[in-house]
Structure formats: structure tokens, C-alpha cells
BADREN-920260 format. One line per field, with one value per residue: x, y, z of N, C-alpha, C, O in turn; residue number from 0. Coordinates in Angstrom, 1 decimal, always signed. Each point is the difference from the previous one (the first is absolute). Layout:
N
n.east: [X;...] .
n.north: [Y;...] .
n.up: [Z;...] .
ca.east: [X;...] .
ca.north: [Y;...] .
ca.up: [Z;...] .
c.east: [X;...] .
c.north: [Y;...] .
c.up: [Z;...] .
o.east: [X;...] .
o.north: [Y;...] .
o.up: [Z;...] .
num: [NUM;...] .
END
This chain:
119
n.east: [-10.9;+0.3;+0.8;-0.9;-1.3;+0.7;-0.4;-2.0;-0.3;+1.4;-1.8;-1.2;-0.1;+0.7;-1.8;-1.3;+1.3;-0.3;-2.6;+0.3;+0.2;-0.7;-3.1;-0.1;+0.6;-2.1;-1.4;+1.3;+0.2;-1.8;+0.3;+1.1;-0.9;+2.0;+2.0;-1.8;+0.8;+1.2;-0.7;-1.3;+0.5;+1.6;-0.7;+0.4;+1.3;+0.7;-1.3;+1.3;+1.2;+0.5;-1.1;-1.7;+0.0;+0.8;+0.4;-1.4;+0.3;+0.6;-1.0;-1.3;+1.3;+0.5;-1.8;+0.1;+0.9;-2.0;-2.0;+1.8;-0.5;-2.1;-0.1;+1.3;-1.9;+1.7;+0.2;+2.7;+0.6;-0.1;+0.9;+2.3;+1.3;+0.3;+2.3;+2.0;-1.5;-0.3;+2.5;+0.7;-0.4;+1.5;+1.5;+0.3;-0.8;+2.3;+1.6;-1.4;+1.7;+0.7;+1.9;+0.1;-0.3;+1.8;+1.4;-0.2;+0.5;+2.4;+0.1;+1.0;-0.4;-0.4;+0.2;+0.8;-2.1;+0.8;-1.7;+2.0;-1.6;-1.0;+1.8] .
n.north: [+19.7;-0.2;+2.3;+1.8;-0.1;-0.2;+2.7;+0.9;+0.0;+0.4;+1.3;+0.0;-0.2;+2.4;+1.7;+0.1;+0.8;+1.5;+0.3;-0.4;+1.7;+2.1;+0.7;-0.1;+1.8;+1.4;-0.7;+1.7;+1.5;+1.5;-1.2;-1.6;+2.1;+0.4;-1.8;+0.5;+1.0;-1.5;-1.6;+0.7;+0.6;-1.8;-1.0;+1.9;+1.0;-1.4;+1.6;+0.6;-1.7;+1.0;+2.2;+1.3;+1.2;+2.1;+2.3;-0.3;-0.2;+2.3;+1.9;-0.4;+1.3;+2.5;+0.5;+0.1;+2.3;+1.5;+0.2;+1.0;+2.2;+0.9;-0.1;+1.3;+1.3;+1.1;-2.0;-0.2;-1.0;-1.6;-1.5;-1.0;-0.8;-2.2;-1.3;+1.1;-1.9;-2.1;-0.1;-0.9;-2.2;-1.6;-0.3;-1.4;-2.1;-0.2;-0.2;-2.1;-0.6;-1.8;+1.5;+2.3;-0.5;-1.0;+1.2;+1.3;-1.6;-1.1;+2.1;-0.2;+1.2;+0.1;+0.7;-1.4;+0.0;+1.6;-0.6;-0.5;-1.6;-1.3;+1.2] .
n.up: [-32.1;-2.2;-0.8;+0.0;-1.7;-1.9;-0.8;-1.1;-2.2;-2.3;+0.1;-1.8;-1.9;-1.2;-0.7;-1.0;-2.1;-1.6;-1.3;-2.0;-0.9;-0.4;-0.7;-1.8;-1.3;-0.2;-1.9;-0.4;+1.4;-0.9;+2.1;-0.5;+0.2;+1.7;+0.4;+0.7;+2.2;+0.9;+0.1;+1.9;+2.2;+0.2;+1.4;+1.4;+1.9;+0.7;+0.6;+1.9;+1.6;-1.9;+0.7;-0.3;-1.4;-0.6;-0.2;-1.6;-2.8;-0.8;-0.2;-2.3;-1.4;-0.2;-1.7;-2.2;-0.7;-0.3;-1.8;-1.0;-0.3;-0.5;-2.6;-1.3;+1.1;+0.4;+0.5;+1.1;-1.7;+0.9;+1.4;+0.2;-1.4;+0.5;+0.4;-0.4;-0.1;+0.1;+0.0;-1.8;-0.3;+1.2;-1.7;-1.2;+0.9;-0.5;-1.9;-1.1;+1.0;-2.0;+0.1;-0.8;-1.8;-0.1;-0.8;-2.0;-2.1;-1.0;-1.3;-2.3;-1.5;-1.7;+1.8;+1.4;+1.2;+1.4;-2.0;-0.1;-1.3;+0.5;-0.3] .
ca.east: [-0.8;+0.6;+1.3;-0.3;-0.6;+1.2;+1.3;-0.6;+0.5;+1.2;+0.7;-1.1;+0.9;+1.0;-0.2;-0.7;+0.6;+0.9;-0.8;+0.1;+1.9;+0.1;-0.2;+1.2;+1.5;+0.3;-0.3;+1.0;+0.6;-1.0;-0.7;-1.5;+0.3;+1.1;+0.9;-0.4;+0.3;+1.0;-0.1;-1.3;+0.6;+1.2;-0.5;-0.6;+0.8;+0.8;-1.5;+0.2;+1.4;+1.1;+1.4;-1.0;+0.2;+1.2;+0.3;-0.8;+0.8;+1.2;-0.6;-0.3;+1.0;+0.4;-0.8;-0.2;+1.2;+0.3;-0.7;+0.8;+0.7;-0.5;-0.1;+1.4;+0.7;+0.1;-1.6;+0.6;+0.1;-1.6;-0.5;+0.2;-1.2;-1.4;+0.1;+0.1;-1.4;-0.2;+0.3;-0.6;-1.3;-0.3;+0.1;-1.0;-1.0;+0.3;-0.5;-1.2;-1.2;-0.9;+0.6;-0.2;-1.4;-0.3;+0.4;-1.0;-0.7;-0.1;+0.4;+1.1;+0.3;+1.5;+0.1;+1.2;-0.4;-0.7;+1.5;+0.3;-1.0;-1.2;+0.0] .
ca.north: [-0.5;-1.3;-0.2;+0.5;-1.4;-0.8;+0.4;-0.5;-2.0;-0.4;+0.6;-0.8;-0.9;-0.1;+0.3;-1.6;-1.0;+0.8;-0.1;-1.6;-0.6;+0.9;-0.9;-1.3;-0.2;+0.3;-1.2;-0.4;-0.7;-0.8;-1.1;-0.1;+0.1;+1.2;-0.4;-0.2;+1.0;+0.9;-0.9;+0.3;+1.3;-0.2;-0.6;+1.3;+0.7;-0.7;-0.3;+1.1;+0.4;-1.3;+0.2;-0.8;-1.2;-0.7;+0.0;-1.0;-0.7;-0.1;-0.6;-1.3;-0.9;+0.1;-0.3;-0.7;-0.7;+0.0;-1.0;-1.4;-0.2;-0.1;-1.4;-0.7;+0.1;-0.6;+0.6;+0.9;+1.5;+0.4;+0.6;+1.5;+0.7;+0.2;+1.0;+1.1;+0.4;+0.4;+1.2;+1.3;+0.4;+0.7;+1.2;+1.0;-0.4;+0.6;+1.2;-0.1;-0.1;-0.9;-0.9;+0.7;-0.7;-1.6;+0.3;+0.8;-0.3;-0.5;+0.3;-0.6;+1.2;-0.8;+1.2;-0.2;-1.0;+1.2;+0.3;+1.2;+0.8;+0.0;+0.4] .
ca.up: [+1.1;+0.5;+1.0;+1.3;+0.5;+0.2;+1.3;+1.1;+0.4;+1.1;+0.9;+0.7;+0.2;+0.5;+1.4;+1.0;+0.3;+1.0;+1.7;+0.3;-0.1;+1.2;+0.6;+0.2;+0.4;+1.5;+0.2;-0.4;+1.1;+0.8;-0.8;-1.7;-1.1;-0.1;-1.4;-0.8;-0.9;-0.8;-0.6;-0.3;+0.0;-1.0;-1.5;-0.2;-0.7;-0.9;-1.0;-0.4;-0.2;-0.4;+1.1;+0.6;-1.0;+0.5;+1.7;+0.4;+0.4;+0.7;+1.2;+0.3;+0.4;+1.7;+1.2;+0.0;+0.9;+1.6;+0.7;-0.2;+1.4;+1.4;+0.2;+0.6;+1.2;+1.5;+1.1;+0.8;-0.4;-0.7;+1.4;-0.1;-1.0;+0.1;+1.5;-0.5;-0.4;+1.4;+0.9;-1.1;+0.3;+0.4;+0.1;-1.3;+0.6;+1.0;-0.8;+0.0;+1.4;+0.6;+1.5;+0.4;+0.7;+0.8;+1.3;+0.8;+0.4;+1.1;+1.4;+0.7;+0.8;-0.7;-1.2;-0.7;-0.9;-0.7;-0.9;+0.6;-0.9;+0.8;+1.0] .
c.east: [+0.4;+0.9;-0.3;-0.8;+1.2;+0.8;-0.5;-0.4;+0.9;+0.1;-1.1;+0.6;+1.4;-0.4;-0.8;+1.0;+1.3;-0.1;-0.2;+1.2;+0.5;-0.1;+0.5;+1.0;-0.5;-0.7;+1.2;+0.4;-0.9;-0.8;-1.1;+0.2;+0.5;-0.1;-1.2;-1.2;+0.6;+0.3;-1.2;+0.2;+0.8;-1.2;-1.7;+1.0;+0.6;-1.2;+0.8;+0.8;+1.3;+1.2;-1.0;-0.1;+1.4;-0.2;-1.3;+1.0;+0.8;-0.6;-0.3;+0.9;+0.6;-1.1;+0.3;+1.6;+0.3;-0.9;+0.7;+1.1;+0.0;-0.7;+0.8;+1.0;-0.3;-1.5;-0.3;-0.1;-1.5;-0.7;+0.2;-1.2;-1.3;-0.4;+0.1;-0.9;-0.7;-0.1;-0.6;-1.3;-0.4;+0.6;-1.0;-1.0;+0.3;-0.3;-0.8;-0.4;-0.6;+0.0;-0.5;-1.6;-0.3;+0.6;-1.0;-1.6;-0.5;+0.3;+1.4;+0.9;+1.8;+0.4;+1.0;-0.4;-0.8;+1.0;+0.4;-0.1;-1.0;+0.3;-0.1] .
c.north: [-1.4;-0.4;+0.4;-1.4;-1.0;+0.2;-0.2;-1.4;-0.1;+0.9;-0.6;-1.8;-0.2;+0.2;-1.5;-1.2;+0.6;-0.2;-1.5;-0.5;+0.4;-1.0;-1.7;+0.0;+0.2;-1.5;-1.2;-0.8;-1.1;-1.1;+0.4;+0.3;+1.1;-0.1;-0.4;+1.3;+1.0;-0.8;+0.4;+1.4;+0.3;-0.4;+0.4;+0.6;-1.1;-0.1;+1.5;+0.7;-1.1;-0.6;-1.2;-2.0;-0.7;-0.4;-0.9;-1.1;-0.5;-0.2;-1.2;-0.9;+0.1;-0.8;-1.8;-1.2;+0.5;-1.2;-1.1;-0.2;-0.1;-1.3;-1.1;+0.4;-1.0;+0.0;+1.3;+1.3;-0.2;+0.3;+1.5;+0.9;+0.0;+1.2;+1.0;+0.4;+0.2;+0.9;+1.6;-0.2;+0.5;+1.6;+0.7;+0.1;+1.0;+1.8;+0.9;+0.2;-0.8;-0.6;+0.9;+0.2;-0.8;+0.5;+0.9;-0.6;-1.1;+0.6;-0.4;+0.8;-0.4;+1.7;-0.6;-0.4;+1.0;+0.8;+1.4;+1.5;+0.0;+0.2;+1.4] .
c.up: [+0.4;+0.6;+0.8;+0.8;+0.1;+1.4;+1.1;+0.5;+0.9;+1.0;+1.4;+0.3;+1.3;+1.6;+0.1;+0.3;+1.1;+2.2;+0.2;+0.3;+1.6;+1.4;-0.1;+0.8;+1.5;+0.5;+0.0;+1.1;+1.0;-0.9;-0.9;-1.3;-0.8;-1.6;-0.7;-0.1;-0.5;-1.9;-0.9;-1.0;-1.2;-1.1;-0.4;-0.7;-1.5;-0.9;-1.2;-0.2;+0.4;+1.2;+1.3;-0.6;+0.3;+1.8;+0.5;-0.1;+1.0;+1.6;+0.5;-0.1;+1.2;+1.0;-0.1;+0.6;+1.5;+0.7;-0.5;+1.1;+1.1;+0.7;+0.3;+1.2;+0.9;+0.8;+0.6;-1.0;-0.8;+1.1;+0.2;-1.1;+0.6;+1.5;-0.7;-1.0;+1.5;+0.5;-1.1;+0.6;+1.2;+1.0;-1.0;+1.1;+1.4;+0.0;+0.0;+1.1;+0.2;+1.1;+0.7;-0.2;+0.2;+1.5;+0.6;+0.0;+1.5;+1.3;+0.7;+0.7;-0.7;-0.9;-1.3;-1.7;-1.1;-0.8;-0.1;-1.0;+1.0;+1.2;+0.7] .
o.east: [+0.0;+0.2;+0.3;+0.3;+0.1;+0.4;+0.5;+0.0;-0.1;+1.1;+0.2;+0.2;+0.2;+0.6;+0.8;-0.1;+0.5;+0.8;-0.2;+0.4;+0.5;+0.8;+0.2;+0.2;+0.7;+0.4;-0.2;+0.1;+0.3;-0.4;-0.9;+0.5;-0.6;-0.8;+0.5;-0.8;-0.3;+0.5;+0.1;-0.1;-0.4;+0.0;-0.7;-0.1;-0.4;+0.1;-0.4;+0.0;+0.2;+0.8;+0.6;+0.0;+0.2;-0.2;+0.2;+0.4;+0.1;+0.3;+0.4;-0.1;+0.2;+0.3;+0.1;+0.1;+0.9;+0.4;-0.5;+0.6;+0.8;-0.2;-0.3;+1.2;-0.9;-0.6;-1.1;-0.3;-0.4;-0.8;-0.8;-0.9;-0.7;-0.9;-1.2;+0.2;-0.1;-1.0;-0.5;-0.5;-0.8;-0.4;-0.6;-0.1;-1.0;-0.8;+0.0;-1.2;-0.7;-0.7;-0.5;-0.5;-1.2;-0.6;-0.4;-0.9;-0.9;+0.1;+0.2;+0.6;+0.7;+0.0;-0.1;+0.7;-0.6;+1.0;-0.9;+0.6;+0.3;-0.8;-0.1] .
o.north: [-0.4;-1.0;-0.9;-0.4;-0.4;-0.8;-0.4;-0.4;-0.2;-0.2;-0.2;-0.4;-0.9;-0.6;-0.5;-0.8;-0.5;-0.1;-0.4;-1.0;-0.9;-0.5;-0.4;-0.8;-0.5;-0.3;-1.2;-1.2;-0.9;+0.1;+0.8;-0.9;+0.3;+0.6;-0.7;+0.0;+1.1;+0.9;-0.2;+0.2;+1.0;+0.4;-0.6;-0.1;+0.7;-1.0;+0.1;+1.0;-0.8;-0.9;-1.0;-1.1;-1.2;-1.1;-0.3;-0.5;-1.1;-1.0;-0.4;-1.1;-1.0;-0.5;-0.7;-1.1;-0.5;-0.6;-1.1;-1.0;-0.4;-0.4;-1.0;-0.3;-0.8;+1.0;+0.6;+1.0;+0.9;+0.9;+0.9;+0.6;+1.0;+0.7;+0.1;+1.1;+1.1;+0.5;+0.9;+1.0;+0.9;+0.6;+1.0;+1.2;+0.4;+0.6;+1.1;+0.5;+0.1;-0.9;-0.6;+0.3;+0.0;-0.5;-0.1;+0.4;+0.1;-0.7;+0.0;-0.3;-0.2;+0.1;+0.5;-0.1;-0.4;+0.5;+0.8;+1.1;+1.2;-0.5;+0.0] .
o.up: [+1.2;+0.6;+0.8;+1.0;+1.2;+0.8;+1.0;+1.2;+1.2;+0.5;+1.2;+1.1;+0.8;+0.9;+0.8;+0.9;+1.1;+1.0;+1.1;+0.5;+0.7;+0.7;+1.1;+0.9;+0.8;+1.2;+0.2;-0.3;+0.7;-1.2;+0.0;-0.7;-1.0;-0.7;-0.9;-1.0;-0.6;-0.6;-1.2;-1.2;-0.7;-1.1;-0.8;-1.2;-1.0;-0.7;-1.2;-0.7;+0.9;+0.1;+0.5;+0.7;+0.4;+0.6;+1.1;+1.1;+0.7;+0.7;+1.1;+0.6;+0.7;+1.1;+1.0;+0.4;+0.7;+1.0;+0.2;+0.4;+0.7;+1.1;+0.7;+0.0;+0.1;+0.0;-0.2;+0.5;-0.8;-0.2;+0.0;+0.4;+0.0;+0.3;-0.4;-0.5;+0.5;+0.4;+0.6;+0.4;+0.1;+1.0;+0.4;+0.2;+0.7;+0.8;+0.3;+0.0;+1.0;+0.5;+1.0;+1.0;+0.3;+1.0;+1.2;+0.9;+0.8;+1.1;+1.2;+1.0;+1.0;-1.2;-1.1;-1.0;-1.0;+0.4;+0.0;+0.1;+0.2;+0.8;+1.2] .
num: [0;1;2;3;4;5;6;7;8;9;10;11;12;13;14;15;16;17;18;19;20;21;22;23;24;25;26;27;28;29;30;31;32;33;34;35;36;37;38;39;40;41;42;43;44;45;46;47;48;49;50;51;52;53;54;55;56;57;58;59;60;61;62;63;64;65;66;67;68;69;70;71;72;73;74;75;76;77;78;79;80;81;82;83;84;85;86;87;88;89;90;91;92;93;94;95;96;97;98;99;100;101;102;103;104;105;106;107;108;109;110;111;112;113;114;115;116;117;118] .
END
């Protein structure tokens, strides 16, 4: 009985850190808080398994030499970055249809603005 309680730990374990890790990586590109949780996610799974433990490392060091780099660009290519966060939101925003009910509620009559899931 104890092992069956153990497997189900970790397999209960592995599905929550597994759906944290997932959702991260898709928070990944838009501002707030992607990488920390994916971070969140790794160190759920790593309560339980060794391969998680490592790849949290190793993560945090890539994370920790891309924001050292990014910090030492140029104005021009962190702009860029912040233009290419920008433009993800609002295509994600586009998508969505949020442009496509602001346009029917206001009456704008802009079809263009209606995402082409909702049409």
C-alpha cells in the first residue's frame, strides 16, 4: 500500500508541475510573470524528480545570462524587444477578438479589426 501511495505522489506531483511548466512557457513571451513560472513549475517537479532539479539549474543560469545580456545592449535592440513584446500582445489581443468588440461595440464599422476566429 505504500508504494501505490508514493506512485501516486509522484504521478500527482508530476501532473501539477507538468500544467505549471506548460502554462509558463505559453506566459512566456508576454509581460509579468512567464519565467517565474516556469521556475515555479521546475521546482514542484524537482520535490520529486532529479532530471527537474538539474534542468531548474540549468535554466536559471541561461535565464540569468540572457537578462545579462540584455542588459548590456544597445537602447535600439532592447527597444526592439520591447517593440517585439508589444507587437505578441497585441496580435494575441487581435486574435482574441478584443479589437473586434471594441469595434462592434462602438459601432466602427472597421471589419478589419475582427479576428479571423470570429468570423
Amino acid at each position: 500500500m505504500d508504494k501505490v501511495i508514493r506512485h501516486s505522489r509522484r504521478a500527482v506531483i508530476a501532473l501539477i508541475g507538468s500544467v505549471v511548466v506548460l502554462f509558463g512557457v505559453v506566459l512566456i513571451p508576454y509581460p509579468g510573470p512567464g519565467w517565474l513560472v516556469v521556475f515555479a513549475g521546475f521546482a514542484v517537479l524537482a520535490t520529486e524528480f532529479e532530471f527537474a532539479t538539474r534542468t531548474l539549474a540549468w535554466l536559471r543560469k541561461k535565464y540569468d545570462m540572457w537578462a545579462l545580456w540584455a542588459k548590456q545592449q544597445h537602447l535600439i535592440v532592447r527597444l526592439l524587444m520591447l517593440g517585439g513584446t508589444g507587437l505578441v500582445l497585441v496580435l494575441t489581443a487581435w486574435l482574441l477578438n478584443t479589437f473586434g468588440l471594441v469595434n462592434g461595440f462602438l459601432q466602427l464599422g472597421q471589419d478589419w479589426l475582427i479576428s479571423p476566429f470570429f468570423t
